[in-house]
C-alpha positions in Angstrom: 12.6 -58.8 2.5 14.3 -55.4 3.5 13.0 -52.5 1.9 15.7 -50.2 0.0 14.8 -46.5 0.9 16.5 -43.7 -0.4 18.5 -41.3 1.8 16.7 -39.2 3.6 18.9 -36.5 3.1 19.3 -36.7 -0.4 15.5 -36.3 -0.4 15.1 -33.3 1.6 18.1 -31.6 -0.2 16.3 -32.7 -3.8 13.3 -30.8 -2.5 15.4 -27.9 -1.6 16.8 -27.4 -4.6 13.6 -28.1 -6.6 11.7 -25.1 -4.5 15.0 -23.0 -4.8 15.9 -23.2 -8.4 19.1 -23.3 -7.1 21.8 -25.6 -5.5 23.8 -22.6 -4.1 20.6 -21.7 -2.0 19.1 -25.1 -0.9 23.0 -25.8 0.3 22.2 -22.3 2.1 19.2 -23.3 3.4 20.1 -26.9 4.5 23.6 -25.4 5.9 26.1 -27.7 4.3 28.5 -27.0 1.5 27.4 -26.9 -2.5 29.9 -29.4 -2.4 28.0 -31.4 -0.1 24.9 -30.9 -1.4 26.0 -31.5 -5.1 27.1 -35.0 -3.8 23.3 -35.7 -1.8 21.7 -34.7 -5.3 24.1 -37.6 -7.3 24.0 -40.3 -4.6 19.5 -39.9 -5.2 20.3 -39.8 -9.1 22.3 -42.6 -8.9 19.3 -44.5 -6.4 16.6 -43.6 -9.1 18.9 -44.0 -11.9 17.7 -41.0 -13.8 18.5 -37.6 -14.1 16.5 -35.0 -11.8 17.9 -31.3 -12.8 18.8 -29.8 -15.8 21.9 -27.7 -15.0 21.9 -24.0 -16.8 24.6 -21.9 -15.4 23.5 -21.1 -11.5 20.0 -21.9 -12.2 18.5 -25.4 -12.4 15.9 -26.9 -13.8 13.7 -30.0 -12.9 13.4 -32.9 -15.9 10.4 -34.5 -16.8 11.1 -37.4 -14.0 12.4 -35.2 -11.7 8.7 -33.3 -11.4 7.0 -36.3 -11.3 9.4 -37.6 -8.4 9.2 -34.2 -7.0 5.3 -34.7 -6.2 6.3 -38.6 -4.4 9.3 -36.7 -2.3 6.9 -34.0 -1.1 4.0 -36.2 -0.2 6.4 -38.5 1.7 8.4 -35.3 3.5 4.7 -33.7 4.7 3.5 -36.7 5.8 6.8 -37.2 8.0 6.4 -33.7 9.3 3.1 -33.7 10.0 2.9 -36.5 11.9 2.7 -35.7 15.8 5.8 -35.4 17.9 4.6 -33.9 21.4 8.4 -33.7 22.7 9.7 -32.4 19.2 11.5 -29.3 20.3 9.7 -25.7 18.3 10.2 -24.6 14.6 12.5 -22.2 13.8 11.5 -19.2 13.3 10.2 -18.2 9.6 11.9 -16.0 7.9 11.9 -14.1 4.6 14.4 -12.6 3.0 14.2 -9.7 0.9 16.6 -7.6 -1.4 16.4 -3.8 -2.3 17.9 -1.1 -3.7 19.6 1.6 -1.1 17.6 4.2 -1.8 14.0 2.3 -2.3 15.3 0.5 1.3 16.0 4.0 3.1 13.0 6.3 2.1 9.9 3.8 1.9 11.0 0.2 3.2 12.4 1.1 6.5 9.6 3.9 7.2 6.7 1.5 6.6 8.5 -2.1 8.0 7.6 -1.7 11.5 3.7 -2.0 10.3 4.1 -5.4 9.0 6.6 -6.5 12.3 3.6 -4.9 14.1 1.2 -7.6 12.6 3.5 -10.5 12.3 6.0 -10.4 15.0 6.6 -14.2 14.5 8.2 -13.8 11.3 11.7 -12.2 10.6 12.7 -9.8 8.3 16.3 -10.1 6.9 17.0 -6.8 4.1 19.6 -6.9 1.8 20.7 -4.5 -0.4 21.5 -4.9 -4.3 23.5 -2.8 -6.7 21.6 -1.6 -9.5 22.8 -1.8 -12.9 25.9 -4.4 -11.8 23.9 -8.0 -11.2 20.1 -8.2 -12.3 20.4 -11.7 -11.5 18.0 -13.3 -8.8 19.9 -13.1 -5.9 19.7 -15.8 -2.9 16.9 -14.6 -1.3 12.9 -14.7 -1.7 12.2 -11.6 -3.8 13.8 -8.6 -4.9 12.3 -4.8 -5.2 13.4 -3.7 -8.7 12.8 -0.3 -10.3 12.4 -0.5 -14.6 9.9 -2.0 -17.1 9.3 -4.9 -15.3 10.3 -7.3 -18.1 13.0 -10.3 -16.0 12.9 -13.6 -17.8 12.4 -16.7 -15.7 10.8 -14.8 -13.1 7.2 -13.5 -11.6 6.6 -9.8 -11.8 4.3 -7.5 -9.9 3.9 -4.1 -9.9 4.2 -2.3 -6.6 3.3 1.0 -7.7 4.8 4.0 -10.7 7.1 6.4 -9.8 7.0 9.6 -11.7 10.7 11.5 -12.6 11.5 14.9 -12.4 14.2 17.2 -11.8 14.6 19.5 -8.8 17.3 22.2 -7.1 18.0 23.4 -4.2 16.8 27.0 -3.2 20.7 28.4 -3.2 21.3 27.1 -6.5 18.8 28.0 -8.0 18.9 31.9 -7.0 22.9 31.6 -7.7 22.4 30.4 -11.3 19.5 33.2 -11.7 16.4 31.1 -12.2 15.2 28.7 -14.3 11.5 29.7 -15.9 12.4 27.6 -18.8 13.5 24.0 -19.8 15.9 25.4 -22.3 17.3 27.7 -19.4 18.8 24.2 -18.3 21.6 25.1 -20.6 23.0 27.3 -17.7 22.9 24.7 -15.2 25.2 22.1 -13.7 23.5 18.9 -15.1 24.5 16.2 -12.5 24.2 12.7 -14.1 23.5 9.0 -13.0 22.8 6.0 -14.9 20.1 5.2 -13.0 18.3 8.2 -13.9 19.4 9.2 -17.6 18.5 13.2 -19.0 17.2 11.7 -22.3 14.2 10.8 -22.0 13.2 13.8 -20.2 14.6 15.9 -22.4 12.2 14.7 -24.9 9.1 15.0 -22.9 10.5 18.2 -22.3 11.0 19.1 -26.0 14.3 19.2 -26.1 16.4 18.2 -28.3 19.9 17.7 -26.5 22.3 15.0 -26.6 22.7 13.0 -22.9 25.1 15.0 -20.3 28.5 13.3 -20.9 30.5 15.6 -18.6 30.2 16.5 -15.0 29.4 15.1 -11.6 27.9 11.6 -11.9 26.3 9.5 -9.0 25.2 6.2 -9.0 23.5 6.2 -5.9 20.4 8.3 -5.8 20.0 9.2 -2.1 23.7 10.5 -2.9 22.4 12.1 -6.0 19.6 13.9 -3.5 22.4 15.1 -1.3 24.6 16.7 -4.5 21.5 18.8 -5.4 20.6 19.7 -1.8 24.4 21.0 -1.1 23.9 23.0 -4.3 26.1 20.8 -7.3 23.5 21.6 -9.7 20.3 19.6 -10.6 19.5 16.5 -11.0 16.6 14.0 -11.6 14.8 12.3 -9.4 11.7 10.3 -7.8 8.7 11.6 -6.3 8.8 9.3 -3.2 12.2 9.9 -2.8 12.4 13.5 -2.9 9.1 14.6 -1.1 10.2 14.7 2.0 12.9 17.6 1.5 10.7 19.3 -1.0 8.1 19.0 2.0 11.2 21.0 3.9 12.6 23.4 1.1 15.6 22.1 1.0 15.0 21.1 -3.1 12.3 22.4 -5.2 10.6 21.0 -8.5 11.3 22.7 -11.6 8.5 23.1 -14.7 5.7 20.8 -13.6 6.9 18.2 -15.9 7.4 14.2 -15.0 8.4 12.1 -16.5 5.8 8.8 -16.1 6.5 5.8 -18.8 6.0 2.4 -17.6 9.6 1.7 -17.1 9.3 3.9 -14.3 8.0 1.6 -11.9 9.3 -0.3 -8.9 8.1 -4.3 -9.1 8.2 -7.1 -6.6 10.7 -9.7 -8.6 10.3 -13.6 -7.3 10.4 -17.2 -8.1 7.1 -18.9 -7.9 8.2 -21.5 -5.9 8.4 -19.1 -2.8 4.9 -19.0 -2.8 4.7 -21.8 -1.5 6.0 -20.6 2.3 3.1 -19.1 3.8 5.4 -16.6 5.6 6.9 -15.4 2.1 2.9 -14.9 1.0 2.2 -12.9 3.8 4.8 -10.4 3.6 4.3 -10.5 -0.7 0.5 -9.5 0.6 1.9 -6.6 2.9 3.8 -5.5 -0.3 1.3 -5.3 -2.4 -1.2 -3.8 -0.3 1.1 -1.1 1.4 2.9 0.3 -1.8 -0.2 -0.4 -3.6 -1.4 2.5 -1.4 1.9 4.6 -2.0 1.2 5.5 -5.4 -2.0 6.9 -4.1 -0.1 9.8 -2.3 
C-alpha cells in the first residue's frame, strides 16, 4: 500500500516559519512569495488536519501540535540533509544579517568588523541600518544593536556594554559664548536637542531644575548631532564612544566632568532565540559579546 507523505515543501517552509517567527521572513528565506508560502503552510494544515501557528499580527506562534510536529519535521529534514551526496553541488554561503543604528554602525561596527571577517571569512556579513524611535519592531534579520533599558518583549536581550552621556562644544563656541565654568552657565548657550538624547535627565544629575529645551535646532541623527556642535551650533549631548575620537582631535571638548550613566544607557544585542540555532549566527553573537564587551573597558 502507497504511503501518503506530506509535501516536502510545505515541510521545509513549516520549519522556516517555526525558526523565523515569521511567515514574511521564511518566504524571504525560502525565496517565494508570502503568498506562496501562506498557501505551503495551509496545504500541511490541511494534511495533518490541525492547526500549526497561532497568527498575532506579523509574528507567529507555534500551537501545542505544531511544537510537537516541529520536533518530527526536523528530525526527518536533518536526516535528509545529512545523508551523503558526493556530487551534491556546495552550500551556500552562511550568512548573518544584522541591523544597527547609523551612528552605532559608523563609529564602532565598521571600525572593528574586519576582525571578525578576518576570523571567519566563510561567513557574510549583511548590515542594515534601522531608525530609532520610528519601528522597535524586530526587523527581518538575525539581531538588532539597540541603545536603551534593554527591556523588548518577546525577545532575548544582552548587554553589549554602557555608554555614559555627556555634553560637549566645540573650541570656537565655547570662547564665542565666553565660557562655561558652570552647569547653570548653560543658560547662555544654544541647547541643540534630539530625541534620542533628551536634556532632562541630565539636568537632574546636574542639579538643575529646567524644563526640556523645546526650541531650537533639533537632530535626530546623532553623528549629525556631532557635526552641529563641531561646526559651532551650540552644545549638545552625547556618547563617549561616539565622541572620543574628535575630543581625541580638539574639535569638541567635554564640559563639567559630569555623565550621565543609568542603565537605560546601554547598547544590547536584541534577537530571537531561534537564531541560535545557526551556528554562523552564534559565532558572530560570540564576536559581539566578546569585542564590545571589551569596549566598555576603554
Amino acid at each position: 500500500m502507497a504511503i501518503r507523505l506530506p509535501p516536502v515543501h510545505a515541510l521545509s517552509a513549516f520549519e522556516a516559519a517555526a525558526r523565523h517567527g515569521s511567515f514574511a521572513i521564511a518566504a524571504e528565506e525560502l525565496c517565494i512569495t508570502p503568498s506562496a508560502f501562506s498557501h505551503r503552510i495551509r496545504l500541511l494544515e490541511e494534511f495533518v488536519g490541525e492547526r500549526l501557528f497561532l497568527r498575532d499580527g506579523r509574528s507567529v506562534s507555534l500551537t501545542e501540535f505544531g511544537r510537537r510536529y516541529l520536533d518530527v519535521v526536523r528530525d526527518a529534514l536533518r536526516s535528509l540533509a545529512d545523508f551523503p551526496l558526493p556530487h551534491r553541488h556546495p552550500l551556500a554561503q552562511p550568512r548573518v544579517k544584522i541591523t544597527v543604528p547609523p551612528t552605532f554602525a559608523r563609529y564602532l561596527f565598521l571600525p572593528h568588523l574586519a576582525d571578525f571577517t578576518a576570523l571567519y571569512p566563510d561567513i557574510t556579513i549583511e548590515v542594515f541600518l534601522s531608525v530609532p524611535l520610528y519601528d522597535m519592531a524586530l526587523s527581518e534579520t538575525d539581531l538588532e544593536i539597540r541603545f536603551g533599558a534593554g527591556k523588548y518583549p518577546d525577545t532575548t536581550t544582552e548587554k553589549l556594554f554602557e555608554e555614559p552621556v555627556f555634553p560637549v562644544v566645540s573650541p570656537a563656541y565655547l570662547e564665542k559664548i565666553g565660557g562655561l565654568k558652570t552647569p547653570a552657565d548653560l543658560q547662555k548657550a544654544q541647547l541643540l536637542r534630539s530625541a534620542l538624547e533628551p536634556w532632562q535627565a541630565w539636568f537632574e544629575v546636574a542639579g538643575l531644575d529646567w524644563p526640556e529645551p523645546a526650541t531650537g535646532l533639533r537632530i535626530d541623527d546623532l553623528g549629525l548631532l556631532l557635526e552641529a556642535v563641531r561646526h559651532g551650533y551650540g552644545v549638545a549631548l552625547t556618547r563617549k564612544h561616539f565622541a572620543e575620537e574628535m575630543i581625541a582631535n580638539g574639535e569638541v571638548v567635554p564640559l563639567f566632568d559630569i555623565q550621565l550613566t543609568t542603565p537605560q544607557h546601554a547598547y544590547y544585542m536584541v534577537y530571537e532565540q531561534s537564531v541560535r540555532e545557526r551556528p554562523e549566527v552564534v559565532l558572530f553573537m560570540n564576536w559581539m559579546m566578546e569585542r564590545f564587551n571589551m569596549q566598555s573597558m576603554t
